[in-house]
C-alpha positions as CSV (number, residue, x, y, z in Angstrom):
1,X,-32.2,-0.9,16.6
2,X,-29.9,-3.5,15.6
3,X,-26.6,-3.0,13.4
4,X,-25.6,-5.5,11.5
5,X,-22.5,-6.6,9.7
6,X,-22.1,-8.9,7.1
7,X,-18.5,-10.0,5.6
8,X,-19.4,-10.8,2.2
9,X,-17.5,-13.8,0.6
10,X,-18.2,-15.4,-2.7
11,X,-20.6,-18.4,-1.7
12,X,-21.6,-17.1,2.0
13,X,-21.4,-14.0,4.6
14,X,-20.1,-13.9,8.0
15,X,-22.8,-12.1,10.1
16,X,-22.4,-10.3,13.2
17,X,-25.4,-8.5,14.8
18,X,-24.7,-5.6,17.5
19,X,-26.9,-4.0,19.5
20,X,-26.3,-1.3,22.5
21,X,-22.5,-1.8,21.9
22,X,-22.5,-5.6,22.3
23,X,-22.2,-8.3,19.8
24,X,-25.7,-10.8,20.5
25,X,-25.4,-12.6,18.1
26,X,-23.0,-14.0,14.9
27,X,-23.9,-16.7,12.3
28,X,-23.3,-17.6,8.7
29,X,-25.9,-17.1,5.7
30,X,-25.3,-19.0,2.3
31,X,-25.8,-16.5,-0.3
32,X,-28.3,-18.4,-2.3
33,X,-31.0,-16.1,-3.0
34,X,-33.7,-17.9,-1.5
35,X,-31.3,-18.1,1.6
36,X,-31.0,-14.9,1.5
37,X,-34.1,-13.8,1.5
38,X,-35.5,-15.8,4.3
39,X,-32.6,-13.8,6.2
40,X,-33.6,-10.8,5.6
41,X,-37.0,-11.7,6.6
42,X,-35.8,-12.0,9.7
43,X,-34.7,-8.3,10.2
44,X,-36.6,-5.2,11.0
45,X,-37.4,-2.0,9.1
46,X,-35.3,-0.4,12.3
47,X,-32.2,-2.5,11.5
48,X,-29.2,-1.4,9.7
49,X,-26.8,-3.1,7.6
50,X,-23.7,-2.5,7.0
51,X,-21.7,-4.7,3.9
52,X,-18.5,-3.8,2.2
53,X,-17.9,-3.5,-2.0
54,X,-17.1,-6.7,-2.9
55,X,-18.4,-8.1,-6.6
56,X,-21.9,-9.7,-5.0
57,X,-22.6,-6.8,-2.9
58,X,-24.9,-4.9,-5.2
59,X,-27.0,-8.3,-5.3
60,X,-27.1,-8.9,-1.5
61,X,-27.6,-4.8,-1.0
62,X,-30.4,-5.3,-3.4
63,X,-32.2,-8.4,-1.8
64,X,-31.8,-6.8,1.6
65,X,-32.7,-2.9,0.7
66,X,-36.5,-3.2,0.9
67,X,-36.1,-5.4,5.0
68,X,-34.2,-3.3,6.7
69,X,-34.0,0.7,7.4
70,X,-30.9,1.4,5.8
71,X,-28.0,-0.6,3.8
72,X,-24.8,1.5,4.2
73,X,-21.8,0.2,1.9
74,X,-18.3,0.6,3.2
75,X,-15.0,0.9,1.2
76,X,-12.9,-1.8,2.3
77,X,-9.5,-0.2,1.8
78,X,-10.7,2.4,3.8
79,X,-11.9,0.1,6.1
80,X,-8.4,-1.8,7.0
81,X,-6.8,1.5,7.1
82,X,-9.1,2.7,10.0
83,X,-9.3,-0.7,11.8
84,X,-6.1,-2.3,12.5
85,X,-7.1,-5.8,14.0
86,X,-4.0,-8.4,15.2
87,X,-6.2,-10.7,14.7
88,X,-8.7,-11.5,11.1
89,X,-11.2,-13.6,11.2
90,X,-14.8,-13.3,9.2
91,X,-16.1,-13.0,12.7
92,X,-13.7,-10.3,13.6
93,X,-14.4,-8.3,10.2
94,X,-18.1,-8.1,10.7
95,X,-17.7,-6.9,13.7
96,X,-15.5,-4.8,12.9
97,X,-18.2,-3.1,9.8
98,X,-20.6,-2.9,12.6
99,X,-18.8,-1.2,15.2
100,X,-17.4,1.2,12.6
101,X,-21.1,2.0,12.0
102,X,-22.3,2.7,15.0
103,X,-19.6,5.1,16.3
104,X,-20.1,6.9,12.6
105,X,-16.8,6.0,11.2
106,X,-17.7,3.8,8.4
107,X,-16.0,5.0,5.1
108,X,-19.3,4.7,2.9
109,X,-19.5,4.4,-0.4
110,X,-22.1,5.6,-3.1
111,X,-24.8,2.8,-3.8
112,X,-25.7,2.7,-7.5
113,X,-29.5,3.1,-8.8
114,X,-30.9,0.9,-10.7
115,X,-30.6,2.6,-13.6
116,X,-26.8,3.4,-13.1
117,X,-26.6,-0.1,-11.9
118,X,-27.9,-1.0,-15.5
119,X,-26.1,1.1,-17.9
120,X,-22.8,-0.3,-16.1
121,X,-23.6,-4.0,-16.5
122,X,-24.7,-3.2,-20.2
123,X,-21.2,-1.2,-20.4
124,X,-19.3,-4.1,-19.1
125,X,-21.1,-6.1,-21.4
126,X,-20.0,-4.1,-24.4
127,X,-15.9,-3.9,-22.7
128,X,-16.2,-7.7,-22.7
129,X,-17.4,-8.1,-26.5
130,X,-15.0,-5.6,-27.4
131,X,-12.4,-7.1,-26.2
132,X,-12.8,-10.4,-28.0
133,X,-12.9,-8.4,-31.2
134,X,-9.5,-7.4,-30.4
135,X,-8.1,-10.7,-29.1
136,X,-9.5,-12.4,-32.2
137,X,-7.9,-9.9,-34.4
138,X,-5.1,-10.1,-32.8
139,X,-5.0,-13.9,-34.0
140,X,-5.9,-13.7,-37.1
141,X,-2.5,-10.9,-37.3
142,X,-0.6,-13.6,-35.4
143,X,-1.1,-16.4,-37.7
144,X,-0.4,-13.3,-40.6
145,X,3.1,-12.8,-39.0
146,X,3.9,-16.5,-38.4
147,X,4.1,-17.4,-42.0
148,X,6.1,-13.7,-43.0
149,X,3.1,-12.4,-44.6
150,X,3.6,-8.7,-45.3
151,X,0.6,-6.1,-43.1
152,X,-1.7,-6.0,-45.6
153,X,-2.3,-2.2,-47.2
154,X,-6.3,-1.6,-45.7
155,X,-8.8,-2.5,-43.8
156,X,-7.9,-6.4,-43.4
157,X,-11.2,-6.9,-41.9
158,X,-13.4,-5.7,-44.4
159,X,-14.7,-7.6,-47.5
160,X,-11.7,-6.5,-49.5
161,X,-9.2,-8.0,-46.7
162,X,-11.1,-10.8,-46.3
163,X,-10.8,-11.7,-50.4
164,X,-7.4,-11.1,-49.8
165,X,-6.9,-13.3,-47.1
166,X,-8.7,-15.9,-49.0
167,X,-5.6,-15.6,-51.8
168,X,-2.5,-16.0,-48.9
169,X,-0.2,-19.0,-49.6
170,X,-0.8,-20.7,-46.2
171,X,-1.1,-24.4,-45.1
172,X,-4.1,-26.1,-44.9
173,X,-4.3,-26.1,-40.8
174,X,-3.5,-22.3,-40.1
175,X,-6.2,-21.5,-43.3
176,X,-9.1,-23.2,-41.9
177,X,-7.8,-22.0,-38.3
178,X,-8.1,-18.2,-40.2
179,X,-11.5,-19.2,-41.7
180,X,-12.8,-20.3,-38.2
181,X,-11.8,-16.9,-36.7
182,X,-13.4,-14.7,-39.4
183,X,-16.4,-16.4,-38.5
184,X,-16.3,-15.8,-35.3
185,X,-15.1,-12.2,-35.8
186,X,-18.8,-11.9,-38.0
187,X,-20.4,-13.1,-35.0
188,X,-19.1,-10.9,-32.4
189,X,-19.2,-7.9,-34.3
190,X,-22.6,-8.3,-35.1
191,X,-23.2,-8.9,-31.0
192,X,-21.0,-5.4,-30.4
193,X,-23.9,-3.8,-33.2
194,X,-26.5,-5.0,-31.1
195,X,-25.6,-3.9,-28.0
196,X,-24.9,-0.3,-29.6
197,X,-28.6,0.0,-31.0
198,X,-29.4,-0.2,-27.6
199,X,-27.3,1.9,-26.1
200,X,-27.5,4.8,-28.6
201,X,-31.3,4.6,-28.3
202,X,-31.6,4.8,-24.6
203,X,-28.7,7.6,-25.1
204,X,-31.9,9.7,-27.1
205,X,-34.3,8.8,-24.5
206,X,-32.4,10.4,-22.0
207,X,-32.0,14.2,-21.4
208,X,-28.4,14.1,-19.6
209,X,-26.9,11.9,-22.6
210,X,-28.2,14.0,-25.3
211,X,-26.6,17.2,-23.4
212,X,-23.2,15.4,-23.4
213,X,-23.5,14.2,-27.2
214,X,-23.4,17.8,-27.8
215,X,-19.8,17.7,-27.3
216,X,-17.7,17.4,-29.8
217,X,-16.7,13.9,-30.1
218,X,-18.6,12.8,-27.2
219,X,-20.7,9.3,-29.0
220,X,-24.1,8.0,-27.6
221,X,-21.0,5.3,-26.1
222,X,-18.8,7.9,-24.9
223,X,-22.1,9.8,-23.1
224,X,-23.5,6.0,-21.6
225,X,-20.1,5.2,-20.0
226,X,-19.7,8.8,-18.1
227,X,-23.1,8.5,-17.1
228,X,-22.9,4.4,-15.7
229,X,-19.5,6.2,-13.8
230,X,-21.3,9.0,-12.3
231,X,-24.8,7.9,-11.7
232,X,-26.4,11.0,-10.1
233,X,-24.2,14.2,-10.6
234,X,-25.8,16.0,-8.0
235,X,-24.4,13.6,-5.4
236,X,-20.9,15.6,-6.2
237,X,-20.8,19.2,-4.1
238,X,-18.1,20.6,-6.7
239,X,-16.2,19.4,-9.9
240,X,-13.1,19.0,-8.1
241,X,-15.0,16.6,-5.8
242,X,-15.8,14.2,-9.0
243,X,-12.5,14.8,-10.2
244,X,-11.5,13.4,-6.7
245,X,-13.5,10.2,-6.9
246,X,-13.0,9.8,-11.0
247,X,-9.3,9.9,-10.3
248,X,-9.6,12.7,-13.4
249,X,-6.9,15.2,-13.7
250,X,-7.9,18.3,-15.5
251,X,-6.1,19.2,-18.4
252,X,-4.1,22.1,-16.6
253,X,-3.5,20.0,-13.4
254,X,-1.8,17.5,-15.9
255,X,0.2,19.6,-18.2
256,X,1.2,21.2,-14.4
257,X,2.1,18.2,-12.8
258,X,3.6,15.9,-15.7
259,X,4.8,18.8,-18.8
260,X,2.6,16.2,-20.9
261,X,1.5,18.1,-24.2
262,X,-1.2,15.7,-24.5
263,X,-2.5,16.6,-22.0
264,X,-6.1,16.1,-22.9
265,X,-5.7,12.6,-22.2
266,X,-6.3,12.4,-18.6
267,X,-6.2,9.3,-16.3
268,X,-9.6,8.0,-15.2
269,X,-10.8,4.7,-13.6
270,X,-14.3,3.1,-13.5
271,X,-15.8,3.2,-17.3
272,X,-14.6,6.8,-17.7
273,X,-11.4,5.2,-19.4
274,X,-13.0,3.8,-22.0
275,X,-15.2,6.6,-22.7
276,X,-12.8,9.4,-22.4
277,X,-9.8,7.5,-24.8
278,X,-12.6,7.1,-27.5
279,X,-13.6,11.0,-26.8
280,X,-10.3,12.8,-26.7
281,X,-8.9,12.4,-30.4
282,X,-12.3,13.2,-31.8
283,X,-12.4,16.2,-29.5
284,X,-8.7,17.1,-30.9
285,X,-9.4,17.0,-34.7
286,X,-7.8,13.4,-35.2
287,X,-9.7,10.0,-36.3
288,X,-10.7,7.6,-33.4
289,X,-8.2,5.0,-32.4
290,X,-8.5,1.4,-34.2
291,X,-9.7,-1.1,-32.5
């Protein structure tokens, strides 16, 4: 059996192939998928790879998953704070994954499934459209505020804020500028309505959203965001080992360690944060918070 260690980079990885202890071997593979593949090809079904989370690595984990044995992916903060090398070089660092492996030190990782994998690219997706809602809106108040108009008393982005933004008193450069970004605020928002048809229907097509939507406040969004975080709940032994990886505090470990009375808003990372802001005024009797 051969380990192997790949330094991942943007265009290409730094491999490094051990084997009874002893580096045989290192070379460099483009990552072009074609490329890719053809290197793959050259490994066994005994082989073991051993990559690090970088923003390609669930694309090379996936091309190389069905050629080799196993596809173990390291953290790579853990990974420097294990191996201290005077030296770094991608030569080094690939050897460095595939010695950590073989003496069972490696700091692995959970690997998405493909369905996890998919609900967080169609989650980032929707963060991405989302957020050029808000940076449009944000410009359309901007120009607003440039020429000391008054916050208008409403919804400015419904039809009744868009007649009245029709009637403003501004010149003929910054009007056309407002017309162009209520277009383009028409088109997004449609794209945002799109993407959550699909996500609420695959939220009723599956058994583990539908239990969370019974939660008060918890949306068919709210439920698709904990689940692209999690994947696989059984992977976690306890709830204070999700809490762990989550970076969730409970509400009685926060209102311990902070005092906060809103305590309900914990501190997540991943897609939990989106999720759990939109949840927890719901959850608390207040109206969602404007986007």
């Amino acid at each position: 059996m051969q380990i192997v260690g790949m330094d991942i980079h943007r265009s290409f990885a730094q491999v490094a192939i051990l084997e009874d202890g002893t580096i045989i071997r290192q070379l460099r593979v483009d990552l072009v998928h074609d490329r890719l593949v053809a290197f793959a090809k050259t490994l066994s079904l005994e082989d073991e790879v051993v990559i690090e989370v970088t923003g390609n690595s669930a694309a090379v984990e996936r091309i190389l998953r069905p050629h080799v044995k196993r596809v173990a992916v390291a953290n790579p903060r853990l990974v420097r704070a294990i191996a201290y090398a005077r030296v770094k070089t991608d030569k080094v660092d690939a050897g460095t994954l595939a010695k950590l492996h073989a003496a069972g030190f490696l700091p692995e990782v959970w690997v998405a499934d493909e369905d996890t994998y998919s609900r967080r690219r169609q989650m980032a997706e929707r963060a991405g459209v989302l957020a050029q809602i808000i940076r449009i809106k944000g410009r359309m108040k901007a120009i607003l505020h440039a020429n000391l108009i008054p916050p208008y008393k409403g919804y400015l982005f419904g039809k009744r804020g868009q007649h009245w933004l029709n009637s403003l008193p501004l010149p003929s450069e910054e009007r056309a500028m407002l017309r162009r970004l209520i277009v383009e605020l028409e088109r997004v928002t449609k794209q945002l309505a799109e993407i959550d048809k699909v996500v609420a229907q695959q939220a009723l097509d599956d058994p583990r959203a539908l239990k969370l939507m019974t939660i008060p406040g918890v949306s068919s969004v709210v439920a698709s965001s904990v689940l692209a975080s999690i994947g696989d709940i059984a992977r976690f032994p306890s709830d204070s080992a999700l809490d762990l990886e989550q970076g969730v505090k409970t509400p009685d470990r926060l209102q311990r360690d902070r005092g906060d009375r809103f305590a309900f808003l914990s501190v997540p990372s991943g897609f939990l944060d989106v999720g759990q802001l939109e949840e927890a005024p719901a959850a608390h009797g207040r109206s969602k918070m404007p986007a």
